[in-house]
N, C-alpha and C positions, 0 to 999 in steps of 0.2 A: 705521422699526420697525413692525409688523404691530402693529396693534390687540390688544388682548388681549381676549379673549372676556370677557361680561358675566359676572358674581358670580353664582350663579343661588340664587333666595332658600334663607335656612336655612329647617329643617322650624319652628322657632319662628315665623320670618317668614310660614312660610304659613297658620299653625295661626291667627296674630293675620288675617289675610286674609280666610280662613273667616270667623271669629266677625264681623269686622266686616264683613261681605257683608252688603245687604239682605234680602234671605230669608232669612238666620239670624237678624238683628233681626228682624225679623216673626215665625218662630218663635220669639224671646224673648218679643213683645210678646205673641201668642197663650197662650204657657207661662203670662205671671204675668197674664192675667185668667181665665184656667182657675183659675190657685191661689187668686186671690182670690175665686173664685165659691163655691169649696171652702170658705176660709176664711168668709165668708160665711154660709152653709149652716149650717156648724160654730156658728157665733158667734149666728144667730139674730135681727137687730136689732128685730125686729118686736116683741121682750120689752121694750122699752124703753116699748109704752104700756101695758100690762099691770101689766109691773111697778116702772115710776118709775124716774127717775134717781137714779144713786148719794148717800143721803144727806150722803156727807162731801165734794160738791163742790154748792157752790151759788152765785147770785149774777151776776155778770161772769163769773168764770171757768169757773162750767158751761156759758155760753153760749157761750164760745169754742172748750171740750173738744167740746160738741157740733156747732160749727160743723164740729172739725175730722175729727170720727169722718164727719160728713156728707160732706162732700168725700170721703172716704177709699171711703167705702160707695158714691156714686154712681161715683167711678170704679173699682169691682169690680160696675156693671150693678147696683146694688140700687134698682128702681125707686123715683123722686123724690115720688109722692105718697103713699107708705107714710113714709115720711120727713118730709113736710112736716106732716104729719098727727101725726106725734110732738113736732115740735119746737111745735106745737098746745098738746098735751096736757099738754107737761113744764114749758113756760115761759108757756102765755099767748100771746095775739095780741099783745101789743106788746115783749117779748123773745123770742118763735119767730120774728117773721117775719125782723130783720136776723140770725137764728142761719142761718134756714134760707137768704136769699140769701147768707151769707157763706158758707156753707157749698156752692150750688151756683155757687159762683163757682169755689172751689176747687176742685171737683171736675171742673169744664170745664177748669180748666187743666191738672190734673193727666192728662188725657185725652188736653186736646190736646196737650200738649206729650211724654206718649208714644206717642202717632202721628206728630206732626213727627218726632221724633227716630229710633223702630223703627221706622214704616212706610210711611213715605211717599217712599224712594227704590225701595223694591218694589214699592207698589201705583198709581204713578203711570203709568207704564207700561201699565200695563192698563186705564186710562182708554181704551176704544175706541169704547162705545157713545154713540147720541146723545143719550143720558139723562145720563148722565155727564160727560161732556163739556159739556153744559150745565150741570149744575150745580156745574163746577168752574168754568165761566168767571164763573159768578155770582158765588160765593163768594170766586175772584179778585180780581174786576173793582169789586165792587158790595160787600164784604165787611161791614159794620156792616149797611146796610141790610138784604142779606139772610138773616142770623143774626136778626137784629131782627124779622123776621119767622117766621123757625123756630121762636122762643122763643117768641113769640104763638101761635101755633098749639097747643093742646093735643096734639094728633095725633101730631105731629114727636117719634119717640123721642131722649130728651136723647143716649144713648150714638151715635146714627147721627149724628147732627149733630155734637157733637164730632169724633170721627173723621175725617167727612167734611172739618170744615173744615178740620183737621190734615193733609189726602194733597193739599188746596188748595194754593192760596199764600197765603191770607188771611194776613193779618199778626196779632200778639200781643195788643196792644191793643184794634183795633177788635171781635176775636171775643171777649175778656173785657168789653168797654161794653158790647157787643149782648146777651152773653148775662147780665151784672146790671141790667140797665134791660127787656130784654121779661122776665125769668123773674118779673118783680112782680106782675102781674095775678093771673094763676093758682097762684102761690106764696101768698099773702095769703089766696085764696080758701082751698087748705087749711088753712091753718095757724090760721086764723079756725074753721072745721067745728070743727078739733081741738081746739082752744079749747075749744070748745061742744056737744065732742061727751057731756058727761055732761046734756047738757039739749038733746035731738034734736026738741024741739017747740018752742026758742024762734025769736024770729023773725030773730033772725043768726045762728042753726044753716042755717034753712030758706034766709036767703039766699043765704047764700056756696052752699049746695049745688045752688041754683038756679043762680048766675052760672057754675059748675063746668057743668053740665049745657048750659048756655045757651050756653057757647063753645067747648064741644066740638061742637054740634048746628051754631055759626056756622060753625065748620072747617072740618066737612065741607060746608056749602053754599057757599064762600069755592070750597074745593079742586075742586068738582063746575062752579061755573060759568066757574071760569080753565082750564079742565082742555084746552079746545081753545086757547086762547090759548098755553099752556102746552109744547103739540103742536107747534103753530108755530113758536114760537121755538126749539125744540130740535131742530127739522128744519132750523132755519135758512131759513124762508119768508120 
């Protein structure tokens, strides 16, 4: 008997095809950090040192609300030291700071894990440059260590780095250790300022703002003298 000719997909079948195509997940992923930039915008979080956190939540569980609005805020790009600077202001240096690493814990994850899932069968692909290419193989190869190192780095924008390690192959784990164990140094340092930001002449104001200043200035000399080393290896010399 003569083969029967293939089923050829229903218009349902193709419509589910579309949607779940890499470049349609990537334009999702794109859509909803556009919406949340909006929402964002809308929302204002910056009122948060200005005008206090909501009186009728206090204690444990504002620090957890705030952990989780933080998370939420860094993964809609709301820069992390307008944020760490609040969780300063609203709690204190010694319930800001585990608000605010629990909170950029979350918010790496919540990142990475909508780039593993939206964009990283689209944009892997397009890995062709040898800048790229290097710095997937790192993120690969070498994944805690060098995450562990992006998060030391003041310089290193948090959203580029999630991302990035997301369209990697870094695994789950070692990119949530690296990024709650380096984000300590210079998370502390704000959250300490903010603390102490209603007394700008004392001398844990002037410090932490010094140690901020001091390892942003190391970054850039760290990044300026690896910088040929760096050529190198990404040329593959």
């Amino acid at each position: 008997m003569p083969r029967s000719a293939a089923t050829p997909p229903s218009p349902a079948q193709r419509c589910v095809s579309v949607l779940l195509s890499p470049w349609c997940r990537l334009g999702l992923l794109l859509a909803l950090l556009a919406a949340a930039a909006v929402a964002v915008l809308a929302w204002e979080p910056q009122r948060l040192i200005t005008d206090g956190w909501p009186e009728r939540l206090s204690g444990g569980t504002a620090v957890l609300v705030f952990a989780l609005a933080y998370g939420l805020c860094t993964a809609a790009l709301v820069p992390r030291p307008l944020l760490n600077l609040a969780a300063g202001t609203l709690f204190g240096a010694q319930a800001g700071l585990p608000g605010a690493i629990g909170g950029t814990v979350l918010g790496a994850g919540i990142s990475f894990g909508l780039g593993r899932l939206l964009g990283q069968d689209a944009l892997r692909p397009l890995l062709r440059g040898r800048w790229l290419l290097f710095a997937d193989r790192l993120l690969s190869r070498h994944g805690f260590r060098s995450m562990l190192a992006l998060r030391l780095l003041p310089g290193v924008p948090f959203a580029a780095a999630n991302y990035g390690a997301a369209v990697s192959r870094m695994r789950w784990l070692p990119f949530l250790l690296a990024t709650g164990v380096g984000s300590v140094p210079n998370t502390a340092a704000y959250v300490v300022a903010g603390s102490r930001a209603a007394t700008p002449g004392s001398p844990v104001f002037l410090a932490s703002t010094a140690f901020i200043a001091a390892t942003g200035l190391g970054a850039g000399v760290v990044a300026w003298r690896k910088r040929h080393r760096l050529r190198a290896a990404a040329s593959g010399e």
